[in-house]
Backbone as CSV, one residue per row, in Angstrom:
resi,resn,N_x,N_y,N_z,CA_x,CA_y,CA_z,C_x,C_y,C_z
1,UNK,-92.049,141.672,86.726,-91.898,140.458,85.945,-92.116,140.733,84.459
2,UNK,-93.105,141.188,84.373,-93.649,141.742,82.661,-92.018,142.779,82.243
3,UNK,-91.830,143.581,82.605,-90.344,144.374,82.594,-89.528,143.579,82.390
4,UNK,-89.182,142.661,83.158,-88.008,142.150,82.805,-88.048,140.725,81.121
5,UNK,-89.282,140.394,81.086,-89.444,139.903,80.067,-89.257,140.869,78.505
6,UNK,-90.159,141.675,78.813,-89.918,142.996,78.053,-88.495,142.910,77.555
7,UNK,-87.923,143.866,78.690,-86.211,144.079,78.286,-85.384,143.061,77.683
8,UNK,-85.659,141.565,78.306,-85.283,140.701,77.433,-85.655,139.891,76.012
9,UNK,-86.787,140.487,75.795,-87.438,140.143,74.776,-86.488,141.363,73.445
10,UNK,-86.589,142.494,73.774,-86.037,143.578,73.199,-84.546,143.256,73.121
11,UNK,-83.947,142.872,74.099,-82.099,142.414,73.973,-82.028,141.480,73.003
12,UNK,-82.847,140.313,73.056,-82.835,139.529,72.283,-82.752,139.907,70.887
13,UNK,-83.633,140.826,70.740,-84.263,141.212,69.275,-82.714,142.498,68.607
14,UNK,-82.344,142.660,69.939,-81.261,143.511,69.302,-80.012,142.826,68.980
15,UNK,-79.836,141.399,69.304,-78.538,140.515,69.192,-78.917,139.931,68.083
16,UNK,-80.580,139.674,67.622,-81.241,138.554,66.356,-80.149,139.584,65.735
17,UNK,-80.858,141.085,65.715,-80.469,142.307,64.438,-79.123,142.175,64.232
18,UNK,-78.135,141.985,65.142,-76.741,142.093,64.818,-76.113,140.587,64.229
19,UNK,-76.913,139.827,64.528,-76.391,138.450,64.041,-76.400,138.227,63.007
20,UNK,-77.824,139.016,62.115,-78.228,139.124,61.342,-77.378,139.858,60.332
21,UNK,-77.254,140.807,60.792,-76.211,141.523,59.894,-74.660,140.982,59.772
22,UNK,-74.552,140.490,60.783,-72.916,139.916,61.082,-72.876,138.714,59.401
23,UNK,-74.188,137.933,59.715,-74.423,136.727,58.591,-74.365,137.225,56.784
24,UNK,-75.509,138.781,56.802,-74.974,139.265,55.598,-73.745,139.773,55.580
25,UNK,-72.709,140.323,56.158,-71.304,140.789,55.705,-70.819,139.175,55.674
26,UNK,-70.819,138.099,56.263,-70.226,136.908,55.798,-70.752,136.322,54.496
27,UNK,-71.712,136.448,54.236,-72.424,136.381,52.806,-71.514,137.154,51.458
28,UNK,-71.410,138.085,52.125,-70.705,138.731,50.835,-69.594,138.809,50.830
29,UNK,-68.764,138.412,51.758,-67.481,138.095,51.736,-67.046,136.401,51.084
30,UNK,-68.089,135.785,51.593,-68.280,134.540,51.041,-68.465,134.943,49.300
31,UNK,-69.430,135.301,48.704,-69.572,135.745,47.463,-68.454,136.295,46.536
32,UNK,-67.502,137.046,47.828,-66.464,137.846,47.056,-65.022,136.589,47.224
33,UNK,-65.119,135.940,47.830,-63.984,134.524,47.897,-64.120,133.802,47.137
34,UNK,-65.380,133.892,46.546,-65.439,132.370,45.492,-65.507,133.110,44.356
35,UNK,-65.831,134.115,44.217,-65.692,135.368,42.817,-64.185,134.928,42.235
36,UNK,-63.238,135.351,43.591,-61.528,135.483,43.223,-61.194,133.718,42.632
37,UNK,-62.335,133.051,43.502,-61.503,131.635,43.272,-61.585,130.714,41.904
38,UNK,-63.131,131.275,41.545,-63.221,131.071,40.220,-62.427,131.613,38.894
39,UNK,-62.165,133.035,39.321,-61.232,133.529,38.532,-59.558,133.300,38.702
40,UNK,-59.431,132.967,39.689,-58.056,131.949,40.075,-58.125,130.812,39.158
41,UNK,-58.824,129.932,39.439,-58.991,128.668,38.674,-58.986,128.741,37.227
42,UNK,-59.689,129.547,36.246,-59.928,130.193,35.220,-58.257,130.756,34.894
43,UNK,-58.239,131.469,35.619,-56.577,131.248,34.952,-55.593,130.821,34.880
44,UNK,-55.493,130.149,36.241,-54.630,129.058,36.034,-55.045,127.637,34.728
45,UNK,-56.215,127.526,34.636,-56.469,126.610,33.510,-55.921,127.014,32.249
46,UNK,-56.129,128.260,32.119,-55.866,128.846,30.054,-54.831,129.147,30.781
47,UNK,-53.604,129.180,31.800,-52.015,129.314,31.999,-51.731,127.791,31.486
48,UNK,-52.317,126.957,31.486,-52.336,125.387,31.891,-51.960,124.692,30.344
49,UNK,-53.611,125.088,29.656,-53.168,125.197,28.352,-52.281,125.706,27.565
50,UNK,-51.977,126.796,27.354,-50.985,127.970,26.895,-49.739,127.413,27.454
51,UNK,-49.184,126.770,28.602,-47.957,125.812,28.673,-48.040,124.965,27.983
52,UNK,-49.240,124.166,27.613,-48.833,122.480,27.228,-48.938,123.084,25.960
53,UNK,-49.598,124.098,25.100,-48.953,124.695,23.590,-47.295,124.726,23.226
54,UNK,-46.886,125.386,24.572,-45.708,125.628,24.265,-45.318,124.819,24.000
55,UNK,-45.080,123.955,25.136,-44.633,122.353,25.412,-44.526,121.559,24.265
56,UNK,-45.833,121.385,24.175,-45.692,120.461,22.637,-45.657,121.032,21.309
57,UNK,-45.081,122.535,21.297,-45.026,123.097,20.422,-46.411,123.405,19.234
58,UNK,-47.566,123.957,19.509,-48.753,124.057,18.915,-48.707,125.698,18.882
59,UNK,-47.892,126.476,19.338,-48.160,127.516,18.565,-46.879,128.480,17.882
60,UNK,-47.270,129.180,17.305,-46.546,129.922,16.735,-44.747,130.569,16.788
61,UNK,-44.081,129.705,16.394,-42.317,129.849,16.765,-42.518,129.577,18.113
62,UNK,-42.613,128.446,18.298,-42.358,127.171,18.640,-42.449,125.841,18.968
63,UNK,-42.500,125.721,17.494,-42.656,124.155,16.829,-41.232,123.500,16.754
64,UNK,-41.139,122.607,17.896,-39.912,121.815,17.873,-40.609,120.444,18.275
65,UNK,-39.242,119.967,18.010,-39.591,118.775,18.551,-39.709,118.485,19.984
66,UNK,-40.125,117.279,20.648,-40.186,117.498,22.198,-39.008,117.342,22.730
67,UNK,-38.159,116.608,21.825,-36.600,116.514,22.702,-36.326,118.053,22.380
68,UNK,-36.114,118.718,21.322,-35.613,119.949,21.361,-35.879,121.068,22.387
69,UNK,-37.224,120.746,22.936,-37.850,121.627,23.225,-37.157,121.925,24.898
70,UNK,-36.758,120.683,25.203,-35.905,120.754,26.751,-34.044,120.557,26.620
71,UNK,-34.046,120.737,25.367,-32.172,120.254,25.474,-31.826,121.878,25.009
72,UNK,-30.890,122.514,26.130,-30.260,123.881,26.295,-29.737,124.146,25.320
73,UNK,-29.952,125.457,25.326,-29.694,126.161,23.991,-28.187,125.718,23.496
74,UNK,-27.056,125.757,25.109,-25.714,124.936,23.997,-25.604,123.668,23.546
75,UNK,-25.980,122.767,24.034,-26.343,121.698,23.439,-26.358,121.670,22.044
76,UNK,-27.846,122.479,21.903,-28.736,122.740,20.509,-27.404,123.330,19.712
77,UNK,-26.591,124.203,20.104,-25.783,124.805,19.337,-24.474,123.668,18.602
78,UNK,-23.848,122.925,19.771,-23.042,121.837,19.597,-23.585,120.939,18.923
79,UNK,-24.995,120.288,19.050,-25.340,119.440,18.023,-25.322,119.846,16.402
80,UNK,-25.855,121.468,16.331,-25.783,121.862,15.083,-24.591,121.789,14.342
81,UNK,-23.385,122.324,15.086,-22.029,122.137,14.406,-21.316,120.604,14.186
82,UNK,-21.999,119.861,14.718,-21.350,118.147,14.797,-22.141,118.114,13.745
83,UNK,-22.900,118.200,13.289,-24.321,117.790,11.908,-23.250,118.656,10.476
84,UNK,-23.260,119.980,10.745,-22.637,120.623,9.550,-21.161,120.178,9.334
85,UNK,-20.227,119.439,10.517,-19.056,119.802,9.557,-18.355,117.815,9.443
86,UNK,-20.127,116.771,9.601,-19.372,115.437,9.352,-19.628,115.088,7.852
């Protein structure tokens, strides 16, 4: 009776150990998922900004207007020549 408590006392203690360890590799996999996700997020935000610059034209060659900024380059070209030759 004492034996078999024993042995199961010891099995036990050898499944705590592996559970245990099973919990730290999920720990740090956990740690390393939210590492990527923060830095996901982080760039998609300053991608986020750095579009709506473009967009509304705030930086550097290219400052248009907002209609300009979506009407195709032939368009843009045809409007220019209707302007120069009325």
């Amino acid at each position: 009776m004492v034996d078999d408590l024993q042995e199961e006392v010891e099995w036990l203690e050898h499944r705590v150990k592996i559970l245990q360890e099973h919990v730290a590799e999920l720990e740090r996999e956990n740690f390393h998922l939210r590492s990527m996700i923060s830095k996901t997020i982080q760039s998609l935000e300053e991608s986020n900004r750095e579009t709506k610059k473009i967009i509304y034209g705030q930086t550097q060659g290219a400052v248009r207007k907002d209609s300009e900024s979506f009407t195709p380059y032939y368009e843009r070209n045809k409007n220019e020549d209707d302007d120069s030759s009325g």
